[in-house]
N, C-alpha and C positions, 0 to 999 in steps of 0.2 A: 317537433318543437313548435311548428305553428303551421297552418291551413296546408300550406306548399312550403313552407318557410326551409325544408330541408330535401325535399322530393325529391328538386331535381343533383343534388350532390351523390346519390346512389350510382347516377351516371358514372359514377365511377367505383423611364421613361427618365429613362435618365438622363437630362437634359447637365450631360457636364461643363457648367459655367456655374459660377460661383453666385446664385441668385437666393435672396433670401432662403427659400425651401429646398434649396440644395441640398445633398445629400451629404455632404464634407460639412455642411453648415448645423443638421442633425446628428452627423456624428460628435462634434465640439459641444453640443447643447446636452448629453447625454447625463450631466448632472447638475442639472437646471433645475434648480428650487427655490427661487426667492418667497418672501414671506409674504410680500403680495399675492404671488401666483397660488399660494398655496390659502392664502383668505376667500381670492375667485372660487379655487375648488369648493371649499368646503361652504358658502354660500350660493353656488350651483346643486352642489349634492344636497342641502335640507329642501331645496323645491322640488327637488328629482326625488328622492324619501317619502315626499309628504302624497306621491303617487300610490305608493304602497299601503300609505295610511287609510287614505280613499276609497280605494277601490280592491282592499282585502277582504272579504267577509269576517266578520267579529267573531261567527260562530265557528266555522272552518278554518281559518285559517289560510284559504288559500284567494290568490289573487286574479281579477282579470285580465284577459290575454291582453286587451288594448280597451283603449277609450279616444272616442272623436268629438271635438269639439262644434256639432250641429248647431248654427247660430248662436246662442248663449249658453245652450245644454250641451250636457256631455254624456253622450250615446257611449255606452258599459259595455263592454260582451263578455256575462258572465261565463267563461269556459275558461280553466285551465291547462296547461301540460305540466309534463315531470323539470322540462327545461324552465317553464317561468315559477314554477316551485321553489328550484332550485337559486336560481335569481333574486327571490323573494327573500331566501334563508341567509343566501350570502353578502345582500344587502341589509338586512338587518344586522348583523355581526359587524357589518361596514360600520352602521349607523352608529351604535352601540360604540365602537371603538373610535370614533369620530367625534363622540360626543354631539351626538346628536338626539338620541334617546338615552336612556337610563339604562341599565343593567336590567333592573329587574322586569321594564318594558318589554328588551327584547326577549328575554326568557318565557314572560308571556306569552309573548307573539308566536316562539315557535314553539312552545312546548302546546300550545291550540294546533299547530300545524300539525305536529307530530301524532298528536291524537286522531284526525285524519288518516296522514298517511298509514297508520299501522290499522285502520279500520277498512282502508280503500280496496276496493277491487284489486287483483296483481293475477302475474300469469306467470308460473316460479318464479313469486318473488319481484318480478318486474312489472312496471305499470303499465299502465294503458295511455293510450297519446293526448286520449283529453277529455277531462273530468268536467261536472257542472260545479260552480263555485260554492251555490247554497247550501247543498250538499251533501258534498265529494262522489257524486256516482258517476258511473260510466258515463259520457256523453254517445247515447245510443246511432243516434245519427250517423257521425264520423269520427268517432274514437276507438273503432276497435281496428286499432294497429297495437304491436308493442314495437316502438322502437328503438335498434341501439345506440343513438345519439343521445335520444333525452335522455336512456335510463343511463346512460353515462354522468351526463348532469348534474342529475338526481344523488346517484352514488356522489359526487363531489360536492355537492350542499353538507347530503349528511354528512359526509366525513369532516368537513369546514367545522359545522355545526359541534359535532363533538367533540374535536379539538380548541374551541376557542372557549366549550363551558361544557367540563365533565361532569357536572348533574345531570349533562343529560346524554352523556357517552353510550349510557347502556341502550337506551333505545336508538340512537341514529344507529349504534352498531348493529345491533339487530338487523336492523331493515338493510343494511346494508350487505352482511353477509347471507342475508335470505336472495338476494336478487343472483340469480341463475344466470350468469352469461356465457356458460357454455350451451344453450339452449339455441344461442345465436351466433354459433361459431362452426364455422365450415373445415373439419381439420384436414381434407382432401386439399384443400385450396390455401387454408394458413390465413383464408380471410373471415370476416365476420359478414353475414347477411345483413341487409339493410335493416330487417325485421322480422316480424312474423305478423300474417295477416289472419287475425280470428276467427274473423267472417266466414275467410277459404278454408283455415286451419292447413295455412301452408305460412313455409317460409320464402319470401321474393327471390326472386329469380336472381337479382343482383346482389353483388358484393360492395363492401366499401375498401375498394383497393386505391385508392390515393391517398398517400400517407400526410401528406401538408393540409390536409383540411381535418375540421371538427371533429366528426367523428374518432379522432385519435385518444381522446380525452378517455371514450370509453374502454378506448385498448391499451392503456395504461393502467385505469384499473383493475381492468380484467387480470393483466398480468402480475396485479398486484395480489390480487386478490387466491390468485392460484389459478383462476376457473379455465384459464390458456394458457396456453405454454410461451416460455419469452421469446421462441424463435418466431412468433407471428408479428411480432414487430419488424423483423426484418422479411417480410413476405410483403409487404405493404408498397406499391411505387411510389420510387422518388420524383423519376417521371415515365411515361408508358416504356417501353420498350421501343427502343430507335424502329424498328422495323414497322410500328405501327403509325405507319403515315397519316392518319386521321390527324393527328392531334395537332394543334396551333402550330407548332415545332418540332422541329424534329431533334430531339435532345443531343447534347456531348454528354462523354462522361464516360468512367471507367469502371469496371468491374472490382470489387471489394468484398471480402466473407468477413464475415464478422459469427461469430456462433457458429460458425459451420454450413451457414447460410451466404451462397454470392447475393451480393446485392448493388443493380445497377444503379453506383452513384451518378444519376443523371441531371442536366440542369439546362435549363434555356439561357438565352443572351438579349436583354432589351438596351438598347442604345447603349452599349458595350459592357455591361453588368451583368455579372451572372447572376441567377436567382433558379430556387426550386419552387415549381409553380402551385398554385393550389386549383381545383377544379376549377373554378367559375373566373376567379382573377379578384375576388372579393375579401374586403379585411377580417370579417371575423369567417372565414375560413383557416383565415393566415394567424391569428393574432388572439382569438377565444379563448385557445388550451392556454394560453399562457397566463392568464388568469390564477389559473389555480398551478399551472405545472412549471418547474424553475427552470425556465429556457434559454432563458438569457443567462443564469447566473452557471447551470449544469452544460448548457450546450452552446458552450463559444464557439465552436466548430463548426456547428451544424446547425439546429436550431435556431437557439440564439442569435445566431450571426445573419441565418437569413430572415428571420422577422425583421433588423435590421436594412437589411435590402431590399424587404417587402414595402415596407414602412417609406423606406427613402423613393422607392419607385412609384410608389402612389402618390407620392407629391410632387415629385417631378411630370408624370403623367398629366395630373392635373394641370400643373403650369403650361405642358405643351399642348394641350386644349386650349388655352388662355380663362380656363375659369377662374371666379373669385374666394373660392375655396375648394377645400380637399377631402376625401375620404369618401370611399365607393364601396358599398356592402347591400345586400338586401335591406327592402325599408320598409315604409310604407308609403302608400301614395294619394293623394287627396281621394281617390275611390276604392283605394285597396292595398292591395301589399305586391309588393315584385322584387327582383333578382338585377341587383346593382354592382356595378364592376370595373375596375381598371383592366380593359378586354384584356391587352395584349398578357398580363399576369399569371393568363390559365391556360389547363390543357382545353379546355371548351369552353371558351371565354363569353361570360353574360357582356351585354351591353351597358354601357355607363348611363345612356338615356339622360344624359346631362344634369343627372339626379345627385345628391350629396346629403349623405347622410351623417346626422351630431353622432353617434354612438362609434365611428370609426375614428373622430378625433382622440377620443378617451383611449380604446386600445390603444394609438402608438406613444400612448403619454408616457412610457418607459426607455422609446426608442427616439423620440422626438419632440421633448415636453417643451423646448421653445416654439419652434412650427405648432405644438399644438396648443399654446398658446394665443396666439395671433390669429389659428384659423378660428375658436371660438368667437374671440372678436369679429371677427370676419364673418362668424355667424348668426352673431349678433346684431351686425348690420344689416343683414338679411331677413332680420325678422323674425328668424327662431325663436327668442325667447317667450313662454307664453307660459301659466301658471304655477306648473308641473316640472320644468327648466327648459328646456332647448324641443322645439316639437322634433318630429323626427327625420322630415326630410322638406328639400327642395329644390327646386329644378332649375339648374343654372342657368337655362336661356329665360324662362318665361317669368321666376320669379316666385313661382306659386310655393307654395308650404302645406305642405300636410301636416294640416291641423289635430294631428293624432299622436298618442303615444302610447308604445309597445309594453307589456311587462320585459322582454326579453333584452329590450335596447337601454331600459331606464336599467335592469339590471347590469349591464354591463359598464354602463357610466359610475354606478355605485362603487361597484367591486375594482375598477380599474383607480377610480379617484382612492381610493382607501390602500392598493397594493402602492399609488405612486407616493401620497404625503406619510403614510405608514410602514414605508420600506416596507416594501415584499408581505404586508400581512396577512392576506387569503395566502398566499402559496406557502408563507412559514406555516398555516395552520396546517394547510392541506398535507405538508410534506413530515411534521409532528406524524403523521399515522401512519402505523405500519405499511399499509396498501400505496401509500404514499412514499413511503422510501423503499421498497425493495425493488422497484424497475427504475431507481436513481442511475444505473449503473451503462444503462440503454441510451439516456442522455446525453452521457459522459462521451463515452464511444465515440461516438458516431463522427466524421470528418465528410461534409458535403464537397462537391467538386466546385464551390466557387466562390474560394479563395481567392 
């Protein structure tokens, strides 16, 4: 997905008073639409747009990873992945349906992409981790990975893609039933490998066995797709196995089969709250799939309910730090990029490094759209805002801003403003496709232990 942006995920605060960002306070805001809020969005999202405009290639189609704003100039780096691809596509559909471009614009736009993608190097079917922009060839350097998060991604652009404009159904489809994910499925284990590295011409040593973080996105398609069986969804942790004392906590929770499969519904407890935790304690671990996959609306149980909890914990966490806003995910940083987190959240909790990222307000725009109102303004006071909409991060003690912005995070501000003033519109496209409804039923199911 990006340099390190997902490396270390292979690895695998509920302050109860009634305080604006309380969690009882996000719960009553849960259909919070006024017409103002929703005039901010969509005046937010054409500066955050006009990034894609920028800094796409005309001729490719595809976009760069980030841009820095170096005194008056803004330093490019032309190199893509399948993840800011994907971003790219579903941001445009955002755009288009937002009225913010034309129809026939976005068609443009991706039907250039598409001709790339169907020209790009693959590896059954699967991409490689990162292309040059001008292009689209292999980034010889450090792009021979294939990984299964982005080609997760990927898979959900296309599919977005073909569902929102069937002139071009035949080719997303295509590409889509061409990508190979049993190639990266360990059916010993039930889990999927990180990847496969071309270089070695091996597949990594590690699995993605935490099931609350991103890479799930890909194990949905998969299962949609046929390419794995649906019992590997329940082979996935909810949290390690109590026995395995490493991890932040030692889980509760009780045993559940589901398919034939025991699965330890497990869950941690932060300031008397249960939650199931995601790797790092970061929001788009917790809060990305749902993007495209109906969590909230298929999985009041389970799911749904703990993005919910996720969502409420990360602003309380915040308050009991006493910063002046919320949302902890990987970012960038005035010299580079790092692994940002509400610690206590995870089974191996990154450090928050007093960092506060704009791209994690947007995620909980479904689970907390007044809170994520106020903290934008709160962001705004901070300085965030700078050409392109919100830069992407900064550090709550000192103040500084990284004057940078990601393809990855502007996509997510895209796509999350467009499912919140558009009811659900990426995930009704996504869920239109068959790969998209047949592991509906996985969602449904499921009942986490912390009710």
């Amino acid at each position: 997905m990006r340099k390190v942006k997902l490396v270390s995920l292979f690895l695998a605060a509920c302050l109860l008073i009634p305080l604006p960002w309380s969690p009882a306070a996000s719960a009553q805001s849960a259909a919070y639409k006024p017409a103002g809020f929703t005039s901010e969005l969509k005046a937010l999202s054409k500066s955050t747009y006009k990034y894609f405009k920028d800094f796409t290639d005309p001729k490719t189609g595809l976009t760069s990873d980030e841009v820095r704003l170096k005194g008056k100039d803004w330093e490019e780096a032309k190199r893509t992945s399948p993840t800011n691809i994907s971003m790219y596509m579903m941001s445009t559909v955002s755009a288009e349906q937002m009225k913010l471009i034309t129809k026939k614009e976005a068609l443009t736009r991706l039907q250039t992409t598409l001709t790339s993608l169907e020209k790009m190097d693959k590896w059954n079917g699967l991409f490689y981790n990162w292309y040059n922009t001008e292009d689209a060839s292999v980034k010889k350097d450090w792009g021979q990975f294939i990984s299964q998060v982005d080609n997760g991604w990927m898979s959900a652009g296309l599919i977005v893609v073909g569902q929102a404009y069937p002139e071009l159904n035949a080719r997303t489809s295509k590409l889509v039933n061409t990508m190979n994910y049993t190639t990266l499925y360990d059916p010993e284990v039930g889990q999927f490998r990180g990847g496969y590295d071309v270089a070695k011409g091996a597949l990594t040593d590690h699995h993605y066995g935490t099931f609350y973080t991103e890479p799930r996105v890909a194990s949905y398609i998969a299962i949609g797709k046929g390419d794995v069986p649906q019992d590997h969804w329940w082979k996935m942790y909810r949290t390690m196995p109590k026995e395995w004392d490493w991890q932040s906590q030692i889980p509760e929770g009780q045993v559940v089969n589901y398919d034939g499969v025991d699965v330890f519904e497990g869950h941690y407890t932060y300031k008397g709250k249960k939650f199931v935790p995601t790797w790092g304690g970061s929001m788009f671990e917790a809060l990305m799939p749902g993007m495209v996959l109906k969590e909230k609306e298929l999985g009041t149980r389970a799911l749904g309910l703990n993005n919910q909890h996720y969502v409420d914990l990360q602003i309380a966490y915040a308050k009991e730090k006493g910063y002046a806003a919320w949302g902890f995910s990987p970012s960038a940083t005035p010299t580079g990029y790092s692994e940002f987190a509400a610690t206590p959240l995870g089974i191996s909790g990154y450090k928050d490094s007093s960092t506060v990222t704009a791209h994690a307000t947007f995620l909980a725009l479904d689970y907390a759209p007044k809170e994520a109102r106020e903290n934008i303004k709160a962001l705004k006071k901070l300085d965030l805002m700078g050409k392109y909409g919100l830069y992407d991060s900064v550090n709550m003690d000192t103040k500084e801003v990284a004057k940078a912005y990601l393809a990855l995070d502007q996509g997510m501000i895209m796509i999350s403003v467009a499912n919140y003033i558009k009811d659900d519109l990426i995930r009704d496209y996504f869920h239109q496709d068959p790969i998209g409804q047949k592991p509906e039923e996985l969602l449904k199911k499921e009942v986490f232990s912390i009710e």
